[in-house]
NUPAFI-469971 format. One record per residue (C-alpha): residue number from 0; residue in one letter; y, z, x. Coordinates in Angstrom, 3 decimals, always signed. Layout:
seq->NUM&type->a&north->Y&up->Z&east->X
...
END
This chain:
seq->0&type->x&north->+0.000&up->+0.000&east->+0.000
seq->1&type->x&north->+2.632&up->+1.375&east->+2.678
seq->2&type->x&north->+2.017&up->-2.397&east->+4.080
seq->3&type->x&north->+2.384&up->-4.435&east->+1.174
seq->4&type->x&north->+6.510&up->-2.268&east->+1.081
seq->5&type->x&north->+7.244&up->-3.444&east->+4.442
seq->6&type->x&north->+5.996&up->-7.071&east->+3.566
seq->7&type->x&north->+8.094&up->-6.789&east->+1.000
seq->8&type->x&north->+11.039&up->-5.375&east->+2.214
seq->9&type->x&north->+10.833&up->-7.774&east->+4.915
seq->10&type->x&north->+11.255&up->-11.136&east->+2.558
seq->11&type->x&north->+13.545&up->-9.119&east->+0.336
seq->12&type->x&north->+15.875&up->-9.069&east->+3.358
seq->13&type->x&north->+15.132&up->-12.668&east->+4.226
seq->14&type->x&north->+15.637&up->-13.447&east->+0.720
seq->15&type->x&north->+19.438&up->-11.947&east->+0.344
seq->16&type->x&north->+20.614&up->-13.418&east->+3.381
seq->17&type->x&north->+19.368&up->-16.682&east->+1.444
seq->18&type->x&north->+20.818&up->-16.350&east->-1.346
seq->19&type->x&north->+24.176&up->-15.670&east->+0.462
seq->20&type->x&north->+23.768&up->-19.046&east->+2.182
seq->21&type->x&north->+23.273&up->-20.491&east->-1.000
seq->22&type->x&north->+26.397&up->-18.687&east->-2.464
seq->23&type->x&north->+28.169&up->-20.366&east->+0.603
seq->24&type->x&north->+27.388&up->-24.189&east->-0.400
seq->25&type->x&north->+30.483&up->-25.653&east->-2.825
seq->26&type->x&north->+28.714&up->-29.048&east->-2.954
seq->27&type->x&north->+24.543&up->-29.510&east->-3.249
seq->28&type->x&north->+24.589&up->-33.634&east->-4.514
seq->29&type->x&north->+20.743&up->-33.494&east->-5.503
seq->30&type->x&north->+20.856&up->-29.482&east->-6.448
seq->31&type->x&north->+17.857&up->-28.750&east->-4.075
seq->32&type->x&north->+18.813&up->-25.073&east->-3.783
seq->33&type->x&north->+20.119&up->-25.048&east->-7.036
seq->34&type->x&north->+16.890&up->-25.713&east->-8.560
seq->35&type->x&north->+14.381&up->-24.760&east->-5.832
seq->36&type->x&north->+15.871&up->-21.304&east->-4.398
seq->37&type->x&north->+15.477&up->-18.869&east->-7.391
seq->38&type->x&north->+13.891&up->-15.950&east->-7.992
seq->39&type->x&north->+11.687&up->-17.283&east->-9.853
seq->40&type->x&north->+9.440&up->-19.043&east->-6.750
seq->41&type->x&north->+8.243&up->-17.018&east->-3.634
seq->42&type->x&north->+10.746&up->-17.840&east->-1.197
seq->43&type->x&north->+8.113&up->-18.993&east->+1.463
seq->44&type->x&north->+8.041&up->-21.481&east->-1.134
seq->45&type->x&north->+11.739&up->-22.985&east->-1.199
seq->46&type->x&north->+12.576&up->-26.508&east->+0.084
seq->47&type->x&north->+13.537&up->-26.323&east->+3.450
seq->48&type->x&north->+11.772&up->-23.202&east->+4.448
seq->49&type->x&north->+8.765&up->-21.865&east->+6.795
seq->50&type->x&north->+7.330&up->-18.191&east->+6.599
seq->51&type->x&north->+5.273&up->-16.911&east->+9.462
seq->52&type->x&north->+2.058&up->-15.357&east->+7.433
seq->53&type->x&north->+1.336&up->-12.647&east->+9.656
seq->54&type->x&north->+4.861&up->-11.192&east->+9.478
seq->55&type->x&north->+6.020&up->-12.593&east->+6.083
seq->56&type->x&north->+9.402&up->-13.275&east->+7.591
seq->57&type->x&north->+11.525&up->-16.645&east->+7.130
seq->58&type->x&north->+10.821&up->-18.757&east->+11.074
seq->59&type->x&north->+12.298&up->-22.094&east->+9.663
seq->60&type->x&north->+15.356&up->-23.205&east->+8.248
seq->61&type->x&north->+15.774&up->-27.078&east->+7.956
seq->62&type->x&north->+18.545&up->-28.276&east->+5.372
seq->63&type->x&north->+18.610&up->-31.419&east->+7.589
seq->64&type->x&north->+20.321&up->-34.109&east->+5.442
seq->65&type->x&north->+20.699&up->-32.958&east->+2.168
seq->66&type->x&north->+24.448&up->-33.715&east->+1.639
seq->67&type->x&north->+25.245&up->-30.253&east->+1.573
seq->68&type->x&north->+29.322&up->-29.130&east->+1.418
seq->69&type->x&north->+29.821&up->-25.721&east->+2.353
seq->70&type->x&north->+30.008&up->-22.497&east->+4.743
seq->71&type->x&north->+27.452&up->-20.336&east->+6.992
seq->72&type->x&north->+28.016&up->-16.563&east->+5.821
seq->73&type->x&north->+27.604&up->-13.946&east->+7.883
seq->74&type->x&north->+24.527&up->-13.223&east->+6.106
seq->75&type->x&north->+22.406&up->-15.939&east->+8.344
seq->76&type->x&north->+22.110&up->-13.346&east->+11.126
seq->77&type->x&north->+20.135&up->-10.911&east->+9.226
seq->78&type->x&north->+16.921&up->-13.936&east->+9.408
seq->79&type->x&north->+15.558&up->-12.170&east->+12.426
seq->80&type->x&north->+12.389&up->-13.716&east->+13.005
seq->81&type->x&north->+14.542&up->-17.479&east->+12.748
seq->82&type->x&north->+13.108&up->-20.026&east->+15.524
seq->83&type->x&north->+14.880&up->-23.224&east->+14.253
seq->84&type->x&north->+17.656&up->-23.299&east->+12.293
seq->85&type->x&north->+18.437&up->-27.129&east->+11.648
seq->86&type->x&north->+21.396&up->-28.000&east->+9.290
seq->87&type->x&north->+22.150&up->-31.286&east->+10.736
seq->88&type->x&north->+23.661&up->-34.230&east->+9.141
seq->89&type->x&north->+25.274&up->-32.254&east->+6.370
seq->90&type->x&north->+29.029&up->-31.160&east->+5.536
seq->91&type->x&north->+28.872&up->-27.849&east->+6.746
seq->92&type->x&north->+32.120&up->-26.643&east->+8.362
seq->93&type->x&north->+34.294&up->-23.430&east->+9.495
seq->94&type->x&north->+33.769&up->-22.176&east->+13.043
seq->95&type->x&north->+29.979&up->-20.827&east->+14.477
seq->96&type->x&north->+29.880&up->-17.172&east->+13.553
seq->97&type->x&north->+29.013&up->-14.342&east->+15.778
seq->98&type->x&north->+26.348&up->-13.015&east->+13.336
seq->99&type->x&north->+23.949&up->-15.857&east->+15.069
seq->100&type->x&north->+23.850&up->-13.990&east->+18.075
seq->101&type->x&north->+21.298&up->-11.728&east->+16.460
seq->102&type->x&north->+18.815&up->-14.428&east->+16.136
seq->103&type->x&north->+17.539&up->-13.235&east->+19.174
seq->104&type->x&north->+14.228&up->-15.066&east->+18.351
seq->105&type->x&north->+16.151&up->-18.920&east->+18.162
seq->106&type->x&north->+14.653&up->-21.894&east->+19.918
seq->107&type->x&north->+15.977&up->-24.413&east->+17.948
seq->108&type->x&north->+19.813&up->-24.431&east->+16.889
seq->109&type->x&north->+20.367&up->-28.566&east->+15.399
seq->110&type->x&north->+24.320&up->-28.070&east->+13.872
seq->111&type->x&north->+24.878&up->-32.165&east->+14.713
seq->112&type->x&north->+26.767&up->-34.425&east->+12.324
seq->113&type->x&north->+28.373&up->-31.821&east->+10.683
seq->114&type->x&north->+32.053&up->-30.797&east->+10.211
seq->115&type->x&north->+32.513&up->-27.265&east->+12.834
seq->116&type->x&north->+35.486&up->-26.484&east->+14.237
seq->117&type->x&north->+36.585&up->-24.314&east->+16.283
seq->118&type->x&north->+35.871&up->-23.525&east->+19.548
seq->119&type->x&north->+31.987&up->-23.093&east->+21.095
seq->120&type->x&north->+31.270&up->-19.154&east->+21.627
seq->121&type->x&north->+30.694&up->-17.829&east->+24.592
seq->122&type->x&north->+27.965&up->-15.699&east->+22.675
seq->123&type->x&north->+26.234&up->-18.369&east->+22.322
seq->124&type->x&north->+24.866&up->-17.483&east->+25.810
seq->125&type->x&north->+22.945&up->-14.698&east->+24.159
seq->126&type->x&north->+20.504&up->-15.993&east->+22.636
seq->127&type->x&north->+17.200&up->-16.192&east->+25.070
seq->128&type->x&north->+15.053&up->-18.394&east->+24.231
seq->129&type->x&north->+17.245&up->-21.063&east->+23.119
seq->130&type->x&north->+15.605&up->-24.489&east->+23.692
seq->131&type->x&north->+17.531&up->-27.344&east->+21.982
seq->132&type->x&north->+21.336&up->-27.131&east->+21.176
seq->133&type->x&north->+22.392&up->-30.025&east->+19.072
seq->134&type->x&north->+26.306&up->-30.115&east->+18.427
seq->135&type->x&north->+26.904&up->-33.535&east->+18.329
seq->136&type->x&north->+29.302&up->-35.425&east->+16.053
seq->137&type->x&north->+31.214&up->-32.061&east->+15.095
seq->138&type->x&north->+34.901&up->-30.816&east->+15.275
seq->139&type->x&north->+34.712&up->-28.553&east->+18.084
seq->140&type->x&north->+37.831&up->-27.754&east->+20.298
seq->141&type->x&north->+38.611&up->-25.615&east->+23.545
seq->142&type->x&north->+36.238&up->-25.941&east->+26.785
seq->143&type->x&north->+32.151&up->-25.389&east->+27.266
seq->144&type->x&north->+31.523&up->-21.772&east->+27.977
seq->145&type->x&north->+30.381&up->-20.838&east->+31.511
seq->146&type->x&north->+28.099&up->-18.330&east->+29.622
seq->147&type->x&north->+25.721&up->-21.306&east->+28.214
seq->148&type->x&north->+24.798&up->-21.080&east->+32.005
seq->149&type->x&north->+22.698&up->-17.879&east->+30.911
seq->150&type->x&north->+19.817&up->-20.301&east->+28.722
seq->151&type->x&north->+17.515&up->-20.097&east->+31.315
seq->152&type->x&north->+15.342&up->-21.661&east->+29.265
seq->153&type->x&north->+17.513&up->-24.672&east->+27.643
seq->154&type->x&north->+15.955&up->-28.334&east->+27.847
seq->155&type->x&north->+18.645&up->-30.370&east->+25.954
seq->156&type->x&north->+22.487&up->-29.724&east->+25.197
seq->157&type->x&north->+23.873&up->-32.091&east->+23.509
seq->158&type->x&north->+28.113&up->-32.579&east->+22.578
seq->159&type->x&north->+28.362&up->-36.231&east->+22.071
seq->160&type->x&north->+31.306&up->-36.964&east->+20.232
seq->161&type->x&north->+32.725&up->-33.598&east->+20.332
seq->162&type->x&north->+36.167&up->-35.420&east->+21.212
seq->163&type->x&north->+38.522&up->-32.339&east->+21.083
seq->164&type->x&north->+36.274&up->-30.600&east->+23.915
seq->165&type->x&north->+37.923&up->-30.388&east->+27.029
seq->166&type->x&north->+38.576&up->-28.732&east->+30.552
seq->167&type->x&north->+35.554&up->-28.925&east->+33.515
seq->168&type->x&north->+31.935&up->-28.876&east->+33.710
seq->169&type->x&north->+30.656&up->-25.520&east->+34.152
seq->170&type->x&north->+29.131&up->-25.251&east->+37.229
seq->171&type->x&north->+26.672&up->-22.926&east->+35.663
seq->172&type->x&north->+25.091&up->-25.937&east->+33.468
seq->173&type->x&north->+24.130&up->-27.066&east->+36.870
seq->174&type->x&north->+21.594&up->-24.190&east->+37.292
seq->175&type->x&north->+19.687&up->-24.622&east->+34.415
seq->176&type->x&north->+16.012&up->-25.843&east->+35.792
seq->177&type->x&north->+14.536&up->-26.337&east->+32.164
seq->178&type->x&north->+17.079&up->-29.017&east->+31.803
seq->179&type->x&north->+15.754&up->-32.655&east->+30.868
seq->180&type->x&north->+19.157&up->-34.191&east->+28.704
seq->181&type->x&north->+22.797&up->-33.075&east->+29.004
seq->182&type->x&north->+24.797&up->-35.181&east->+26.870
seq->183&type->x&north->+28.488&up->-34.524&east->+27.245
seq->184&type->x&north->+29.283&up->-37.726&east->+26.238
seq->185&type->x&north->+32.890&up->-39.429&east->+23.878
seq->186&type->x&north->+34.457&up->-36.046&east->+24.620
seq->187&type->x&north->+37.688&up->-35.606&east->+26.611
seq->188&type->x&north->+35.797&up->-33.452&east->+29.995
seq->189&type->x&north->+37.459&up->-33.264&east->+33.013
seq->190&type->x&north->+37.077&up->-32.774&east->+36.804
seq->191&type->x&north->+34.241&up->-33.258&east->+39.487
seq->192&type->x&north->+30.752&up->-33.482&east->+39.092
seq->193&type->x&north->+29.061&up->-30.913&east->+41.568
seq->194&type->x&north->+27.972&up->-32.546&east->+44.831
seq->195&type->x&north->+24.918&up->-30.328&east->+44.787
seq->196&type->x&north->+24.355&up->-31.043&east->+40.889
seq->197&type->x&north->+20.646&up->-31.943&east->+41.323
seq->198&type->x&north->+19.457&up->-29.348&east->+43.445
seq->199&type->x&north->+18.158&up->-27.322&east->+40.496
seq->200&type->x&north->+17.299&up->-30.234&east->+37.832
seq->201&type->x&north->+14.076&up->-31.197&east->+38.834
seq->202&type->x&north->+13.280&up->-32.121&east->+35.054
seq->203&type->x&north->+16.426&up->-34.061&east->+34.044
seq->204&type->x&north->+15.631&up->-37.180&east->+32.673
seq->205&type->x&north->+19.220&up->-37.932&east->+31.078
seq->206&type->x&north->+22.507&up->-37.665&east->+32.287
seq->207&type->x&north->+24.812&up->-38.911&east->+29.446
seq->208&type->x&north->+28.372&up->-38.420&east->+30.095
seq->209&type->x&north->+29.960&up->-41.207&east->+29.288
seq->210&type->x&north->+33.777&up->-42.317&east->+28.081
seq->211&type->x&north->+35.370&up->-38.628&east->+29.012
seq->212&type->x&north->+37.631&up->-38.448&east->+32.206
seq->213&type->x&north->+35.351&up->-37.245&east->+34.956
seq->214&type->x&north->+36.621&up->-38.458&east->+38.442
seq->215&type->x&north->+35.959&up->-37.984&east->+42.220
seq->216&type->x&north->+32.900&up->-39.337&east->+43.731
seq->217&type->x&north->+29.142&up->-39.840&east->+41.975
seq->218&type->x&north->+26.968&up->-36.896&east->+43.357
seq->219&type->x&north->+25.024&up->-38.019&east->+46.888
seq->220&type->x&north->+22.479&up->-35.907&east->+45.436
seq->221&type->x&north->+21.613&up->-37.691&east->+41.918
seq->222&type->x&north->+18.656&up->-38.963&east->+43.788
seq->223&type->x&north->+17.041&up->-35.620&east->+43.644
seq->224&type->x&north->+16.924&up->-35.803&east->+39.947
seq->225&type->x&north->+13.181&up->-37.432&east->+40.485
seq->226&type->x&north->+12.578&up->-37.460&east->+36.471
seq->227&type->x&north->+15.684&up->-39.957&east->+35.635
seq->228&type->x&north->+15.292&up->-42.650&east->+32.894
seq->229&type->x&north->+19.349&up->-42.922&east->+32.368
seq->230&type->x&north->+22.814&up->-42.338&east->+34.071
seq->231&type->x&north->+25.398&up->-43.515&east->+31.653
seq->232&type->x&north->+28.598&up->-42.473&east->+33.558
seq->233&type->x&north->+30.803&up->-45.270&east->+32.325
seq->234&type->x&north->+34.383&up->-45.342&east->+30.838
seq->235&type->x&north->+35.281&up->-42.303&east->+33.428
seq->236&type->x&north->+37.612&up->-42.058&east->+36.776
seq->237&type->x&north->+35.148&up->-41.992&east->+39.406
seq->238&type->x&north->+35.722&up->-43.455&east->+42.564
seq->239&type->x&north->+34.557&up->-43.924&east->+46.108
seq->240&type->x&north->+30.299&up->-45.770&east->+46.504
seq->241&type->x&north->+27.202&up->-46.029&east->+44.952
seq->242&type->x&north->+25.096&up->-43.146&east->+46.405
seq->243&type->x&north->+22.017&up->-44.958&east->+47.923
seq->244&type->x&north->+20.092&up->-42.642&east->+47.248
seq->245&type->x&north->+19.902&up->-44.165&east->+43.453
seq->246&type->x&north->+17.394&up->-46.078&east->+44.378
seq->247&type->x&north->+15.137&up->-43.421&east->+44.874
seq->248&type->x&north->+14.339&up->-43.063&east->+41.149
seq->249&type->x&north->+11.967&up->-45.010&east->+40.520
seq->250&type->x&north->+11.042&up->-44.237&east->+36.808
seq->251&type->x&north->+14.844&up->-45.070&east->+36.023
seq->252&type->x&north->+15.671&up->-47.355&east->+32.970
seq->253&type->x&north->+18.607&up->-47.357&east->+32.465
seq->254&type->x&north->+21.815&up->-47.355&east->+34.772
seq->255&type->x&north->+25.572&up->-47.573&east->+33.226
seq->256&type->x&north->+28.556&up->-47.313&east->+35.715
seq->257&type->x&north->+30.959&up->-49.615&east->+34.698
seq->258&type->x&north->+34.979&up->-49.105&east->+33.824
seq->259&type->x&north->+35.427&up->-46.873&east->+37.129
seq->260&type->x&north->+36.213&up->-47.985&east->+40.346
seq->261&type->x&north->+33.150&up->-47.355&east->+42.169
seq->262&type->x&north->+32.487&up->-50.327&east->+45.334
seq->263&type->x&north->+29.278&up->-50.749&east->+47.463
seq->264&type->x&north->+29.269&up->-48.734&east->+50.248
seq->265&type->x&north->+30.611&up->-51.153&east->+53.050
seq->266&type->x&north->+28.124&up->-52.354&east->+55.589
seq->267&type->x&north->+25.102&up->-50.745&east->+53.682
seq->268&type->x&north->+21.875&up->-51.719&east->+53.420
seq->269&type->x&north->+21.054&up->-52.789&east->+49.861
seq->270&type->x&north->+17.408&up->-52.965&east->+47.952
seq->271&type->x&north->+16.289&up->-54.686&east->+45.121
seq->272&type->x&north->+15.488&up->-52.664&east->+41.836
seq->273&type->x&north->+13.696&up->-54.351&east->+39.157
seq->274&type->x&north->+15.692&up->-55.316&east->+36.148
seq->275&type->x&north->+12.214&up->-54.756&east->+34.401
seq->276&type->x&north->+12.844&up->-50.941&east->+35.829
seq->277&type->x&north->+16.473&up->-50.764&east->+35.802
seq->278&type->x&north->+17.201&up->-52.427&east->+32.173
seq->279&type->x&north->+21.383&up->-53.238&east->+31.187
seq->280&type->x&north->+21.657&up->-53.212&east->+27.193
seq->281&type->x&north->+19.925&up->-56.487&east->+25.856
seq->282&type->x&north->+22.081&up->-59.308&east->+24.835
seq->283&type->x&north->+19.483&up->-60.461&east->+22.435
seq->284&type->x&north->+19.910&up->-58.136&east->+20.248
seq->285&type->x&north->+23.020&up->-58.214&east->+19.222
seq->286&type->x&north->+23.348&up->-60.791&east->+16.183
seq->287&type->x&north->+27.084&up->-59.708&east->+16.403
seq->288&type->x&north->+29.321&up->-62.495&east->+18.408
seq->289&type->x&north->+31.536&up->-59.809&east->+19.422
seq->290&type->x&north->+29.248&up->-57.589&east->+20.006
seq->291&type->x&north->+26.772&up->-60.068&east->+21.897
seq->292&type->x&north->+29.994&up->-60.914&east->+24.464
seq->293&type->x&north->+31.251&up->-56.868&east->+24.701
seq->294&type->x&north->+27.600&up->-56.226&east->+25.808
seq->295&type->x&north->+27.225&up->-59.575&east->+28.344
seq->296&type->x&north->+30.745&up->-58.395&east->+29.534
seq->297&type->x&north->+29.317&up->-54.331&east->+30.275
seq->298&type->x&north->+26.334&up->-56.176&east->+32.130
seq->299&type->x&north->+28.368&up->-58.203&east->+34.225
seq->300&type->x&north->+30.574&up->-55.314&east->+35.110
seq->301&type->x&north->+26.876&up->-53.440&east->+36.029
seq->302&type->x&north->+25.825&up->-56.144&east->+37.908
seq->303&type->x&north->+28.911&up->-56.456&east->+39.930
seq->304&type->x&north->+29.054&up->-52.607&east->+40.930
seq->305&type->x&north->+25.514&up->-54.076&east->+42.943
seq->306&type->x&north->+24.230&up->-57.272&east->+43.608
seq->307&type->x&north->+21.640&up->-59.871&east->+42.292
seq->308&type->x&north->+19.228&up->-61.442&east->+43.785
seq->309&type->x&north->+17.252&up->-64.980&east->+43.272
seq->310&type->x&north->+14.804&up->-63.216&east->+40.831
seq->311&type->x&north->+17.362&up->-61.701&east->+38.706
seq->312&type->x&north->+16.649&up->-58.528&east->+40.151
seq->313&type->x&north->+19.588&up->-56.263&east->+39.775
seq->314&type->x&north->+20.253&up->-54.394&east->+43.735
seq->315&type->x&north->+21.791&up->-51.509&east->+44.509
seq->316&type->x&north->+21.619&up->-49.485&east->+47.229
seq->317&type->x&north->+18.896&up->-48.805&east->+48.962
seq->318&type->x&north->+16.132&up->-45.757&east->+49.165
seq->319&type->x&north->+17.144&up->-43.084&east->+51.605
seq->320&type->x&north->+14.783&up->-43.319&east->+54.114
END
């Protein structure tokens, strides 16, 4: 008996803090929680949501593209036993409340094509065992947090089109090992890339920073990063050569560089890469006129930061020895 109380008590908690969330949506287009998250079902049973059996306690939330309008109460932080809490592609706005910080338990936190504003907590360092952090397409302001530096165990961090965030790269992102994406991309970042950046990426398989206003030289040491299928560092400031050393990753697909001013390094030795390897965005594609000459133009620019050879064969600089 005494365990069938605390079973209880424990979705009764769960079940408040849902209902709060629910009290927090203005706009539900197909009324999913409307007419799915009532007392009248077991909430293990609501649309969107996983239980864990043996604890009886809410591990999934996933309102991913319902078309919901409306707020995250306080409320959310009280879902203790929460792994993934996905809300993206909704309406959801306001800033990212402290209350998640409690959700100690988080692997998975997908807020992406939403409407958030504000700037990104520094608490958002505090949560251990966060895995995934999807913020894309959102209204965020201010600068990344050095404290994100603390997710030991982060694999992806994405911010594309967060174009309000500004200020440097933390050089505490840097020292994340779990890394495999980091996708700062359409924002409006600043400063240097670390010249030791890849010292303590031995997973990263993509570097995405693209169209923000990074400058200085490209990191001698991005051919450390072993694991790379794509560099898209285009539409920045950087200057100075192509570190040879590119051509030490060998399982890379893709390569974008253009609108800097990057040059060969004079007098180097340069090695052919496969285009098959090292693939430029396909002109066949794109039906588009415009788009089919805006793409042959970003190829051209690619293949002019290196060199071609009579296969086709895009070069760039070669291996280190």
């Amino acid at each position: 008996m005494a365990f069938l109380a605390i079973e209880a008590t424990n979705i009764i908690t769960d079940q408040s803090s849902l209902i709060a969330l629910k009290d927090h949506i203005t706009h539900d287009p197909n009324n999913c929680l409307a007419n799915n998250w009532t007392a009248s079902t077991s909430v293990c049973n609501w649309v969107g949501l996983t239980c864990d059996s043996q604890n009886n306690k809410v591990i999934v939330l996933n309102l991913t593209s319902m078309g919901i309008t409306g707020t995250i109460p306080p409320h959310i932080g009280n879902l203790s036993f929460l792994v993934q809490l996905r809300l993206r592609n909704n309406r959801f706005h306001g800033s990212l409340l402290l209350d998640i910080v409690h959700l100690h338990r988080l692997e998975i936190l997908h807020l992406g094509l939403n409407s958030f504003q504000g700037e990104i907590s520094s608490w958002l360092g505090s949560l251990p065992k966060l895995q995934i952090l999807y913020l894309f397409r959102n209204n965020f302001t201010g600068s990344i947090p050095e404290e994100i530096g603390k997710l030991t165990n982060l694999k992806t961090f994405n911010l594309y089109g967060n174009q309000q965030i500004s200020g440097t790269i933390p050089p505490t992102i840097f020292n994340i090992s779990s890394f495999d994406t980091i996708d700062f991309a359409l924002s409006r970042l600043s400063g240097n890339l670390p010249e030791d950046m890849c010292q303590y990426l031995p997973d990263l398989q993509r570097l995405i920073h693209h169209h923000n206003q990074l400058e200085g030289p490209i990191p001698s040491s991005l051919g450390q990063c072993r694991e790379l299928l794509r560099i898209s560092l285009d539409g920045n400031k950087f200057t100075g050569t192509i570190p040879r050393n590119i051509g030490n990753l060998s399982l890379l697909q893709e390569l974008y560089l253009d609108t800097n001013d990057l040059r060969d390094p004079p007098g180097a030795p340069i090695g052919p890469f496969p285009i098959a390897s090292l693939r430029a965005k396909a002109t066949t594609k794109k039906k588009n006129p415009r788009e089919r000459a805006q793409t042959e133009r970003r190829l051209t620019m690619i293949i002019r930061l290196g060199r071609t050879n009579s296969r086709g064969a895009i070069e760039i600089p070669s291996p280190v020895k």
